[in-house]
N, C-alpha and C positions, 0 to 999 in steps of 0.2 A: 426546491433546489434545482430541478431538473429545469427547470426555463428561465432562472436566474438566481442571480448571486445570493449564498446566505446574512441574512440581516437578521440578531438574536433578537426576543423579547427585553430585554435587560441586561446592562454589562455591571459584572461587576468589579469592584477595583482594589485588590490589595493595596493598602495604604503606601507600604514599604514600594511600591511598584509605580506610584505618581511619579516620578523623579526621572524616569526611564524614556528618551526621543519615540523610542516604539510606542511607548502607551499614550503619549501623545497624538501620534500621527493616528493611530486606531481610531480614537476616539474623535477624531476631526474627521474620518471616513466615515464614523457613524452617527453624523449632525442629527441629532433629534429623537437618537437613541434612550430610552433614563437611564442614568447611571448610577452607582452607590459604590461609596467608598467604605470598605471593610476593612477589620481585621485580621480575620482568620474566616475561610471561609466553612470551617462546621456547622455554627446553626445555616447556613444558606443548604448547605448539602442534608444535614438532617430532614429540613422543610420539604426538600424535594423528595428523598425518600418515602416520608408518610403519603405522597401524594399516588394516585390508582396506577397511573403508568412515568414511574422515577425516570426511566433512559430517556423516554420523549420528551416529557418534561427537563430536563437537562441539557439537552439538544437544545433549547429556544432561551438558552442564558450564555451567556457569556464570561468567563474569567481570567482578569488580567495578571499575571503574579508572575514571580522568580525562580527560574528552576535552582532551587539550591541545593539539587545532588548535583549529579553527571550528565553532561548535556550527552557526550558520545561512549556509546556502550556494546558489548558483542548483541548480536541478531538473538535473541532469548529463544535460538532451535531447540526442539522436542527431543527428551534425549533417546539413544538409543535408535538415531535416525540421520543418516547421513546429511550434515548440514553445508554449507558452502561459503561459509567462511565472511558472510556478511557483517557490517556492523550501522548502526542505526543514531540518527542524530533525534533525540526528544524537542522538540520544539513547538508544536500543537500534542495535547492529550483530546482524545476522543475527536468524533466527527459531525456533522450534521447529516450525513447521509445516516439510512436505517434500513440495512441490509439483514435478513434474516437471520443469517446465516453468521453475523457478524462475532467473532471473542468479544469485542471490548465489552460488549455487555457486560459480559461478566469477568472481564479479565481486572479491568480499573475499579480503582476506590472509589471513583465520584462520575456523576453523568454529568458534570457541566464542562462544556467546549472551554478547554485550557492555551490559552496561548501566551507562551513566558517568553518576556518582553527585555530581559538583559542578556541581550545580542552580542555586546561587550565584551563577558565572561564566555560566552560562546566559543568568540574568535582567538582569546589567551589559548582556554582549553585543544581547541583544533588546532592551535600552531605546535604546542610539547607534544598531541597526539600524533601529528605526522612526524615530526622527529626521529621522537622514537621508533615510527615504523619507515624512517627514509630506507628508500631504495625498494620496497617489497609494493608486492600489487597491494591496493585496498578498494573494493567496493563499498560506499557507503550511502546511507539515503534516510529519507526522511518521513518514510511511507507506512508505519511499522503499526504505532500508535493514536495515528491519526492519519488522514488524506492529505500527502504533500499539497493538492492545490486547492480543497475547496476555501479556506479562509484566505487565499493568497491577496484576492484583491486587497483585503483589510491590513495584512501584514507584507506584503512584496520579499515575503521569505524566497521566492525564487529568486529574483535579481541580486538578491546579498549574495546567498549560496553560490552562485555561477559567478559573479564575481570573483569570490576567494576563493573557488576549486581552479577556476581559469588558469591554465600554464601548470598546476599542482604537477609534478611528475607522477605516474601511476598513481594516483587519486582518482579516483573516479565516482562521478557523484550523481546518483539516480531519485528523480521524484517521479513518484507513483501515484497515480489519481483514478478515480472512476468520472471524473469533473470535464469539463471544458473551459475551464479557469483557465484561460493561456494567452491571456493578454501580455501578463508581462512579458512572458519566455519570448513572445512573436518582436519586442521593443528590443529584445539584443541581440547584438552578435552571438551567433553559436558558437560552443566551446568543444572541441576534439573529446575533454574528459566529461562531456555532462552526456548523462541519458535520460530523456520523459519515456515514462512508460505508462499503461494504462492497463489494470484489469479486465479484463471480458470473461463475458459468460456468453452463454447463448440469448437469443431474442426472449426466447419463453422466460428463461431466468433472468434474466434483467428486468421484463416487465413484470411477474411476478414475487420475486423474493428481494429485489435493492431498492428499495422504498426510495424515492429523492433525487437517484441519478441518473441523467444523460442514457439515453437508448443509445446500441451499441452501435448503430449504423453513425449516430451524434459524433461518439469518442472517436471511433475509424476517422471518422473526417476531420477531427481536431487533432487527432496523432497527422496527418498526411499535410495540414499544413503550417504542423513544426518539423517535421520532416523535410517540406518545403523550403522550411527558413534554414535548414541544413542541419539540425539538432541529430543526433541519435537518437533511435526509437526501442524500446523497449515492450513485450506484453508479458502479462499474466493470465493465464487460463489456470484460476484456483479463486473458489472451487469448483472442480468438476464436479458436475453434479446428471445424476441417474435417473431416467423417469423414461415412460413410452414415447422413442422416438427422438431418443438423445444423440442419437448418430445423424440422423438428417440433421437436426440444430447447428448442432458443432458444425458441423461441414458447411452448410450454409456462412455459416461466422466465419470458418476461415479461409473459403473459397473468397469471400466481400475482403477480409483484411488484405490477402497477398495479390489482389488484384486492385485496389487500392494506396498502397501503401508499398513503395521497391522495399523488396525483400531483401535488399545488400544495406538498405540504411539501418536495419535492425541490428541491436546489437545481441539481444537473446531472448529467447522464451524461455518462462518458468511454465511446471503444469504439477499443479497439486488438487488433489480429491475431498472431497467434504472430510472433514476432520473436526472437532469438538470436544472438550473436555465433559463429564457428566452433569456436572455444575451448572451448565448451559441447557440443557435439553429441557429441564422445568421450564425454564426463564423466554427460552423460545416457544414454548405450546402455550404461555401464556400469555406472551404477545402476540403472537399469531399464528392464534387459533386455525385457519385458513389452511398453511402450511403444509405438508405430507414430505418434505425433506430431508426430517429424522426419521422416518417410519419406514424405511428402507434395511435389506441385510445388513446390520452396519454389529461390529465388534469393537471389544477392546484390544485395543491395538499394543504393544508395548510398554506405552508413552501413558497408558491410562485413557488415551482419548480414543471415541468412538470414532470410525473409522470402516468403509467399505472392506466386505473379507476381499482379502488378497485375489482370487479369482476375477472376483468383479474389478478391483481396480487397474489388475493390468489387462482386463479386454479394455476399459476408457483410454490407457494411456496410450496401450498399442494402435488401438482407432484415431488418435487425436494427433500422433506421432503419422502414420502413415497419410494422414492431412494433410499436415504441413508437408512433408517431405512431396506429395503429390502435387501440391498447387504453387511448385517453385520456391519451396523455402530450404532445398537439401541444406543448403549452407548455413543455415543460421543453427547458431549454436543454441542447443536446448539443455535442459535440468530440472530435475525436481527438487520439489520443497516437501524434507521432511517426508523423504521416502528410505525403503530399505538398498542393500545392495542388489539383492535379488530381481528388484524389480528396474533400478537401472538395465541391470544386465540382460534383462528378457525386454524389456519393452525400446531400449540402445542401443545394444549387440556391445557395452560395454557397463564397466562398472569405476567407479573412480573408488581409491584405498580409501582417502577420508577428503575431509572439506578442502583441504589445499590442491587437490586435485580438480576440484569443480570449480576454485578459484582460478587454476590454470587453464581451464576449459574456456572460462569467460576472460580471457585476460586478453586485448586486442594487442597483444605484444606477442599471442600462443602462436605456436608454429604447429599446434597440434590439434588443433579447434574441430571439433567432430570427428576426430581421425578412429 
């Protein structure tokens, strides 16, 4: 995946989902893929369970089918942690990248790469959702449950999306990638309400623990020329993550972005810390054995999930903070994901009351943006 586009072993096709422009067009980008038209896709998901490593295996199939719940749903933040008021459109489940570190492992029912293909019902849906929310900010995106772009080629879910947010009044609409899938984005005119944004870690952590995707120096230069093309930019630094010699890293990573990339096109950083449910820490030692980035001070946090002790997480955030702010990014608005008050408050010199507060922090309409 990291030196080109993913192409599955196998697509497979809910029957109910033939019928669908998307499933057609997929499946003519994947000339000479096999295909198999199903029912239901349990025994395909069972099959792949029994098999030695399920997630990877799952990874290298393909499935076409209908999202017949809720395309658009609140951000599923950790309770008991200030959240920011996100909300998140389902449109790909799981990814082809295989990040150590990653939930869906064990967050999702099933390991096969999901892309639901009634775009239709989508667009009903998003038209009574903004409705109802006319007039109020909304951040929303597509990055949650899967990689906004690495299946983009095969679906051009970015060009629909930027399309229909195009002009939206306070909509605003962010895809999240570790990818350099940015063909399409580079084919349009930019939009005032869209933002690409792209996850980073450090060099050591990207080539060690994100199996598949783009080195970080890759993504900097694919964020800089949709930035180029006039897009907003957006990054993630989560998860931070802890090991001898994490401060040189980071600094290296963010000295190369703010001197790459103008730091006024950005519209904000998120920074969040290695975080895990218990559930997960089997499932990761027994993928990758290799590993040593659960084996660190980490507690239970709140939320249930394991988590750096508080000590250790605000010396990361405060070093990662005095970063940016050092290498000409005072201005851009930052946040965390799924942190306490406390630690805004010491690692920001402020604290927001609750999520609508950090929705106004991000809101290119604030008057109050870092204040």
């Amino acid at each position: 995946m990291a030196g080109s586009s993913y192409v599955p072993q196998k697509v497979y096709i809910e029957e109910a989902s033939l019928e669908y422009p998307s499933t057609r067009q997929i499946i003519e980008r994947l000339e000479g893929v096999p295909t198999e038209i199903i029912q239901n896709p349990q025994k395909i998901i069972q099959r792949l369970h029994d098999s030695q490593d399920w997630v990877a295996e799952g990874k290298r199939h393909l499935l076409l089918a209908r999202q017949q719940g809720s395309f658009v749903k609140p951000c599923p933040c950790t309770p008991h942690y200030i959240g920011c008021n996100y909300y998140i459109i389902n449109l790909v489940f799981n990814c082809p990248l295989d990040c150590t570190y990653c939930i869906l492992q064990d967050y999702l029912s099933h390991p096969l790469i999901t892309i639901f293909v009634n775009l239709e019902d989508l667009w009903k849906e998003l038209d009574i959702f903004l409705q109802k929310r006319e007039g109020a900010y909304l951040r929303i995106g597509t990055g949650e449950l899967g990689d906004s772009l690495a299946v983009d080629h095969l679906t051009e879910h970015s060009k629909a999306l930027i399309f229909y947010f195009r002009g939206k009044d306070k909509a605003f609409l962010e895809l999240k990638t570790k990818t350099v899938e940015i063909n399409n984005i580079l084919k349009l005119q930019p939009a005032d309400n869209v933002v690409i944004s792209w996850s980073l870690n450090s060099f050591r952590i990207a080539k060690e623990e994100e199996k598949g995707a783009p080195g970080i120096e890759t993504r900097i230069m694919a964020a800089k020329r949709v930035s180029e093309k006039g897009f907003k930019l957006g990054f993630h630094f989560d998860p931070l993550i802890r090991y001898s010699g994490w401060e040189m890293d980071y600094a290296e990573v963010i000295k190369l972005l703010l001197k790459t990339v103008d730091p006024l096109k950005i519209a904000w950083i998120s920074l969040g810390s290695l975080r895990f449910p218990p559930s997960l820490k089997p499932l990761i030692k027994q993928r990758f054995p290799h590993t040593q980035i659960i084996y660190d001070e980490l507690i239970k946090g709140k939320d249930g999930k394991y988590r750096y002790f508080k000590p250790l997480r605000l010396e990361l955030y405060q070093k990662i903070v005095s970063l940016i702010k050092g290498c000409g990014g005072e201005e851009i608005p930052l946040y965390f994901c799924m942190e306490s008050e406390e630690i805004w408050r010491k690692a920001l010199n402020w604290s927001p009351k609750g999520k609508e507060d950090v929705e106004e922090l991000l809101s290119p309409w604030s008057n109050q943006r870092n204040s």
